[in-house]
Rosetta silent file (secondary structure, phi, psi, omega in degrees, C-alpha in Angstrom):
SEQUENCE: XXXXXXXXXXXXXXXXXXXXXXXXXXXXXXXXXXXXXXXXXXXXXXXXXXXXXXXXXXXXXXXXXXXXXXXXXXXXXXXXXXXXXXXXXXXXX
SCORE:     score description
SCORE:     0.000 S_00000001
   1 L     0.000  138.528 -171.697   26.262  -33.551  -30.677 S_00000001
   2 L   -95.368  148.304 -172.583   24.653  -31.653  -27.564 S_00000001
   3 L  -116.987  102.946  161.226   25.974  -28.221  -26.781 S_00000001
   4 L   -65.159  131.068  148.771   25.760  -26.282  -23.426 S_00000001
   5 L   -85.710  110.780 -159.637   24.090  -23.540  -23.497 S_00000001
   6 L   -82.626  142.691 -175.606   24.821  -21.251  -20.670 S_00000001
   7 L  -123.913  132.089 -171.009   21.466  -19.533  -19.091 S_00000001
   8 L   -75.586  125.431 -139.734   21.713  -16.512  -17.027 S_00000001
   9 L   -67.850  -10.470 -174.586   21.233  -16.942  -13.564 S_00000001
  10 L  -147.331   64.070  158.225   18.331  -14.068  -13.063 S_00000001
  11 L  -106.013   30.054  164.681   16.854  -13.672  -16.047 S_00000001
  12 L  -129.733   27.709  173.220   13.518  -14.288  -14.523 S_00000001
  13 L   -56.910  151.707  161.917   14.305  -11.687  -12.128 S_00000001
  14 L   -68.718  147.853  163.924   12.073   -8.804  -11.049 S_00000001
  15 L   -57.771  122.179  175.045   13.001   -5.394  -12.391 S_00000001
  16 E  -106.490  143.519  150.767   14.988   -3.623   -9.519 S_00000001
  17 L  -110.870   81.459 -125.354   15.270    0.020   -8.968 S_00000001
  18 L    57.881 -110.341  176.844   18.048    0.908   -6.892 S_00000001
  19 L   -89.607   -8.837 -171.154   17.855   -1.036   -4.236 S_00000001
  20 L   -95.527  152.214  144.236   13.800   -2.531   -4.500 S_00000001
  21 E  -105.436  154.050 -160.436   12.309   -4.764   -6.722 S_00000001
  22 L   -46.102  -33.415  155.423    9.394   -3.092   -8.940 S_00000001
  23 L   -49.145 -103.111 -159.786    6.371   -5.079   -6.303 S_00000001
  24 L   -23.889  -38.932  163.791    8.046   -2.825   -3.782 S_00000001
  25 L   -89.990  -13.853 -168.576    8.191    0.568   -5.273 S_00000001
  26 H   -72.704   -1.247 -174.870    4.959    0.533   -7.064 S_00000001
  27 H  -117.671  -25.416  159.139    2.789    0.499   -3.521 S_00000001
  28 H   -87.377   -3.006  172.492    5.432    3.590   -2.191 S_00000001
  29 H   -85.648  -54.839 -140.942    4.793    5.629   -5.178 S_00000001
  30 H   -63.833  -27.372 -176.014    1.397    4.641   -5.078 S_00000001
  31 H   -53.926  -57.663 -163.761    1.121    6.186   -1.320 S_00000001
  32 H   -82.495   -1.276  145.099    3.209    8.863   -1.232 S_00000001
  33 H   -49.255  -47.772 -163.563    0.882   10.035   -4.671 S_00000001
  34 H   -88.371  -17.474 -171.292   -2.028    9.840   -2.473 S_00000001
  35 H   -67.547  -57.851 -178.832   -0.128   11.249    0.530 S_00000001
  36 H   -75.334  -18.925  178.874    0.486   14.404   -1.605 S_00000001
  37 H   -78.487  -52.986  157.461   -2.925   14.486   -2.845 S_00000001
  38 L   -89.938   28.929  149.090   -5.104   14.502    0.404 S_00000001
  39 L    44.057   27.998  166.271   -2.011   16.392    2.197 S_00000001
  40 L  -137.494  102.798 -146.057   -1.666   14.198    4.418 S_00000001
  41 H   -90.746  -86.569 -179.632    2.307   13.185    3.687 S_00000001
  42 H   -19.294  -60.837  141.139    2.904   12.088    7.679 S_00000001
  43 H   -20.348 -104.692 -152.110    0.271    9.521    7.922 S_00000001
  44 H   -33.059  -26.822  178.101    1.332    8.355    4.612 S_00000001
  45 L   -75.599   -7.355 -149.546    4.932    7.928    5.737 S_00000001
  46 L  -124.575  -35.794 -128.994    4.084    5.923    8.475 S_00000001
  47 H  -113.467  -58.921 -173.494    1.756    4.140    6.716 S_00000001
  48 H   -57.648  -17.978 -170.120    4.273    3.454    3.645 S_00000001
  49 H   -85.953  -50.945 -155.524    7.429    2.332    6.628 S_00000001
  50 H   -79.665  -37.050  172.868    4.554   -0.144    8.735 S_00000001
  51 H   -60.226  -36.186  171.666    3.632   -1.555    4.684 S_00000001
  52 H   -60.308  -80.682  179.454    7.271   -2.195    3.614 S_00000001
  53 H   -33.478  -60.520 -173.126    8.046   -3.934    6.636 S_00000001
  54 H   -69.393  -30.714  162.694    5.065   -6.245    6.554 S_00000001
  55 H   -47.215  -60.022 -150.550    5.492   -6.714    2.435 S_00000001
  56 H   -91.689  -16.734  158.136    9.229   -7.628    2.889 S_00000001
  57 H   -95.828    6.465  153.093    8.768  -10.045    5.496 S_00000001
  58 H   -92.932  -35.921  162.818    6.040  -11.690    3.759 S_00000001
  59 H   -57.423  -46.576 -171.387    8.202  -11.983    0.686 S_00000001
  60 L   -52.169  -51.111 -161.734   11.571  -13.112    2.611 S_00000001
  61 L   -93.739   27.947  176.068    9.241  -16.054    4.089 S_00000001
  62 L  -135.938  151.235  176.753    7.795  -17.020    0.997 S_00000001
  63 L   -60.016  143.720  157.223    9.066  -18.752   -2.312 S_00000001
  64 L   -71.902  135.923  118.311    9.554  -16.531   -5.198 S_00000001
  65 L   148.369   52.578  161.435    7.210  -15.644   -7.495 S_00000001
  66 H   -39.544  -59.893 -173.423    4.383  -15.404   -4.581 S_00000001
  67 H   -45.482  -43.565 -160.228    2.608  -12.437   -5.708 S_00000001
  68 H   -89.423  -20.220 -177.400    1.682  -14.002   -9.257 S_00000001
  69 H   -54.330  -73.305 -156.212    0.427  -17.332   -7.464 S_00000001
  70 H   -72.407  -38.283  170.393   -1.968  -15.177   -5.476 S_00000001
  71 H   -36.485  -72.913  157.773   -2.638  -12.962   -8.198 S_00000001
  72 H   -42.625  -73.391 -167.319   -4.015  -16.134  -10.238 S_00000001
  73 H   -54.492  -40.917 -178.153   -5.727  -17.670   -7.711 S_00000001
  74 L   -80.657    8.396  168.246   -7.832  -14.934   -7.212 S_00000001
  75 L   123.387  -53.537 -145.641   -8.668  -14.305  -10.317 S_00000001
  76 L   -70.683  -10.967 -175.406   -6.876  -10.674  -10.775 S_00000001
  77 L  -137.547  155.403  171.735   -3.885  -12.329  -13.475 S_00000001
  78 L  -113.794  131.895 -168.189   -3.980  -15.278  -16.340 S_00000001
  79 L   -83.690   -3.339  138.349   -1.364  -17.887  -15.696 S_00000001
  80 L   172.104 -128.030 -177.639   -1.482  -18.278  -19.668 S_00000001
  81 L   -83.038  -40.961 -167.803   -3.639  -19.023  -22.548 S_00000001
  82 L   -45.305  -53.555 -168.773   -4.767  -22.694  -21.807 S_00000001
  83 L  -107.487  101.856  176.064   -5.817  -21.710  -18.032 S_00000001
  84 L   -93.800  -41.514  155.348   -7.073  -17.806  -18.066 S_00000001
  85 L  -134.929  155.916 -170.935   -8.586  -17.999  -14.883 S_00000001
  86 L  -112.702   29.259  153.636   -7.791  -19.210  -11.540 S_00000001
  87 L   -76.770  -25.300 -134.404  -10.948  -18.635   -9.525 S_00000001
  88 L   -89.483   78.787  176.949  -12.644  -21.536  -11.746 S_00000001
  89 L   -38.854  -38.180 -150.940  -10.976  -24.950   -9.293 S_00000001
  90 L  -122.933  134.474  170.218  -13.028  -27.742  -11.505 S_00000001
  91 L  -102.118  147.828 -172.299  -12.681  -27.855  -15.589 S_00000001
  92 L  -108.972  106.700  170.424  -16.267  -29.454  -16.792 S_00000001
  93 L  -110.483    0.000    0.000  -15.688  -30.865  -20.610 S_00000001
């Protein structure tokens, strides 16, 4: 006899922190780090408002889990063991 099993609707959610998910704050940390470092925290604030915007309307118009696509294709993530990189387009046996 088959059994439902109930599955939670966002467990393959991003980690949120307040109101962001974790792609979002990790590129306003990283700024306003470097902002405080080369003392120049105005630029960086500017910089970090005109990135946000252009981030979150490239996510909103894109399918989720965007980031890790492009991440794999270029190389920079492994989509698991079988395929470990996604620059190589042709497998040769």
């Amino acid at each position: 006899m088959s059994q439902t099993i109930p599955i939670p609707r966002y467990v393959d959610a991003q980690m949120q922190i307040l109101l962001w998910e974790i792609d979002e704050v990790f590129p306003i940390v990283a700024l306003f780090g470097i902002g405080i470092l080369t003392d120049l925290m105005m630029y960086m604030l500017v910089l970090i408002f005109l990135l946000m915007k252009l981030f979150s309307t490239f996510k909103s118009s894109n399918l989720d889990g965007i980031l890790m696509h492009l991440a794999y294709a270029h190389g920079i993530a492994k989509l698991n063991l079988r395929y470990p990189l996604g620059v190589v387009k042709a497998l040769v046996h």
